[in-house]
N, C-alpha and C positions, 0 to 999 in steps of 0.2 A: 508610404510608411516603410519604413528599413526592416529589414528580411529579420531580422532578432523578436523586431515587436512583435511583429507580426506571427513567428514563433509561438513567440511567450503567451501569445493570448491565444492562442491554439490549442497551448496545453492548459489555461486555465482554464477552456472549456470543456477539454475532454479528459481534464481530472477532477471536475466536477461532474461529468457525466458517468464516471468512473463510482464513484463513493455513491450518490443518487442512488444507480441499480444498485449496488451492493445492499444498500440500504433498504432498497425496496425487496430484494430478495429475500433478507432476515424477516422481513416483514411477514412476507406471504408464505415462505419455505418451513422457518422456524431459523435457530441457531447451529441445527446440529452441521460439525465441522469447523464453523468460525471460531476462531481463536481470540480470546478476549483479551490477553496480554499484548498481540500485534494491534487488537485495533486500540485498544489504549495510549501504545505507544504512537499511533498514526494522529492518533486528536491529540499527545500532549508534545509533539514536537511540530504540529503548527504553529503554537505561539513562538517558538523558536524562528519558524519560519517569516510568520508575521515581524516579529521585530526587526528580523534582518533585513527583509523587504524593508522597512519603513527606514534602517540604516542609510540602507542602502539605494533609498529615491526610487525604486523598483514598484510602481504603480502593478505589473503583472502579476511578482509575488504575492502583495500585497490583498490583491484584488482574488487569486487563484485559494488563497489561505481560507480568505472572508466568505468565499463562496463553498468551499467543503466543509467548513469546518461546523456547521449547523446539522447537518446530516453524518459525522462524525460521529458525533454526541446522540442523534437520533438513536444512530445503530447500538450505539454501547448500553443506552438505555435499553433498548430491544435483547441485552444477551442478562443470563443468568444475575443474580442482583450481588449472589458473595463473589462466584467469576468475575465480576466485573470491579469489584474493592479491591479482590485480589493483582488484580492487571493493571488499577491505575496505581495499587500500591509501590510493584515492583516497574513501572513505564515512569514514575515521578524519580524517583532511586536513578536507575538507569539511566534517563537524558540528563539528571543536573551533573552526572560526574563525565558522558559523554560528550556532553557539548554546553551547558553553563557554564560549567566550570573552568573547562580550560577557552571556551572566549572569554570571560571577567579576566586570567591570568593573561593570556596570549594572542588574545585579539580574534575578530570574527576567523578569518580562516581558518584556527586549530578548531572551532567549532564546529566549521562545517565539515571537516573532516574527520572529527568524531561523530558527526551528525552521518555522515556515510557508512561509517562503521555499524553505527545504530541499527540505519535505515536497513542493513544486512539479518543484523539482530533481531528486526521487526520480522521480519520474513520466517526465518527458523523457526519459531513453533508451527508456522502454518507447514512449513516442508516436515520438518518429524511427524506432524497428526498424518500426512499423506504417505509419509512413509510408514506409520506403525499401524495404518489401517486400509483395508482394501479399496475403499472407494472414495470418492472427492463427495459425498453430500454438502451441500453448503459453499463447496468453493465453487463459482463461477468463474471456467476457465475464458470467457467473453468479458468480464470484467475484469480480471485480472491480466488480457490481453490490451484491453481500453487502457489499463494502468501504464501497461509498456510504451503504448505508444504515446504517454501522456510525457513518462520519464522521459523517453526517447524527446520529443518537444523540450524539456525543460534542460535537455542535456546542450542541447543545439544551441538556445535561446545563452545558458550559461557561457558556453564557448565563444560566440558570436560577440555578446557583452564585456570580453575578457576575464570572467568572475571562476577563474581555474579552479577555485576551490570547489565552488558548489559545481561547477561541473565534474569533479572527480567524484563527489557525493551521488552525485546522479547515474556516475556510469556504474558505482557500487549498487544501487538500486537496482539498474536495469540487470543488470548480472543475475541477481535474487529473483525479480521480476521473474526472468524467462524461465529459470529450472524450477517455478511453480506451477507455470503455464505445461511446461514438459512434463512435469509428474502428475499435474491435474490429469492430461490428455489420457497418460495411460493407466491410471487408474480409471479415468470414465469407460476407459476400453476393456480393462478388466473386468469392471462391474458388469457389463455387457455380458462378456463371454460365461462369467460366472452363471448369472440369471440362465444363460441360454441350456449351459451346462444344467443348472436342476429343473428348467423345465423345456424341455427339446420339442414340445408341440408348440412354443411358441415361435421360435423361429421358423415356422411354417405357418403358422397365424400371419407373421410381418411380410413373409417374402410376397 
């Protein structure tokens, strides 16, 4: 099997395994932290992704899409019900002018490079909530870590394939990816110190 497939299907199991917990987490956690306009934009730039795959002979894509994108839709059903009108209203807006639009004029690559652009875009409410608030509730930095190494896969798999475009879309993600992973961390570590700071018998409880 050539080092690409092999890739590729790497990452469409561990970015299925990625959205799964996620999903599961909203589940059992609640929503508080998740941002409903990223994950909007995550389930409506799969079809994006789906058709290019299918463009593109790309059985991994294709296969990586089909596989999260159930649990996608899970989670979004799981978050607030005007939240979530709200996010698919403005994630429908935002991918047709970032990436329909200019593939119909310019062909798939100006796509998928506004699709990079986006995939940046998707990120930012989740960084502002982390930054205009003290603690990561809701963001799993384990899942969002799953995610990196999924992009990281998908980034390889593009290269390898020669498909430059969607690999520069990827390394846009992975960039997003990681200073979520980074500001999750320390907010979890602030919440910590916080807790410990107003109640000091616990930290003698844990030692």
């Amino acid at each position: 099997m050539p080092l690409a497939t092999l890739v590729g299907w790497g990452g469409v199991s561990v970015g299925a395994a990625t959205t799964i917990a996620q999903a599961f987490r909203v589940r059992q956690q609640g929503a508080d932290g998740v941002n409903a306009t990223t994950w909007s934009l995550f389930t409506l730039m799969s079809a994006f992704w789906l058709s290019y795959g299918i463009s593109a002979g790309s059985s991994e894509v294709v296969a990586g899409t089909l596989l999260g994108l159930p649990f996608l839709v899970r989670l979004l059903m799981l978050l607030d019900a005007a939240e979530r009108r709200r996010g698919l209203a403005r994630g429908a807006v935002a991918i047709f002018v970032t990436t329909w639009l200019p593939a119909a004029l310019f062909g798939w690559n100006a796509g998928l490079l506004g699709l990079g652009v986006l995939m940046v875009a998707t990120r930012m409410p989740q960084l502002v909530e982390l930054v205009r608030v003290r603690h990561a509730r809701g963001v799993s930095t384990a899942s969002w870590l799953l995610g990196s190494l999924s992009v990281s896969m998908w980034l390889c798999y593009y290269a390898a394939s020669s498909m430059t475009a969607a690999a520069a879309s990827m390394g846009l993600a992975l960039v997003a990816n990681l200073a979520i992973v980074a500001l999750a961390l320390y907010r979890h570590r602030t919440a910590r110190i916080d807790a410990v700071a107003a109640h000091p018998g616990a930290a003698f409880a844990l030692a």
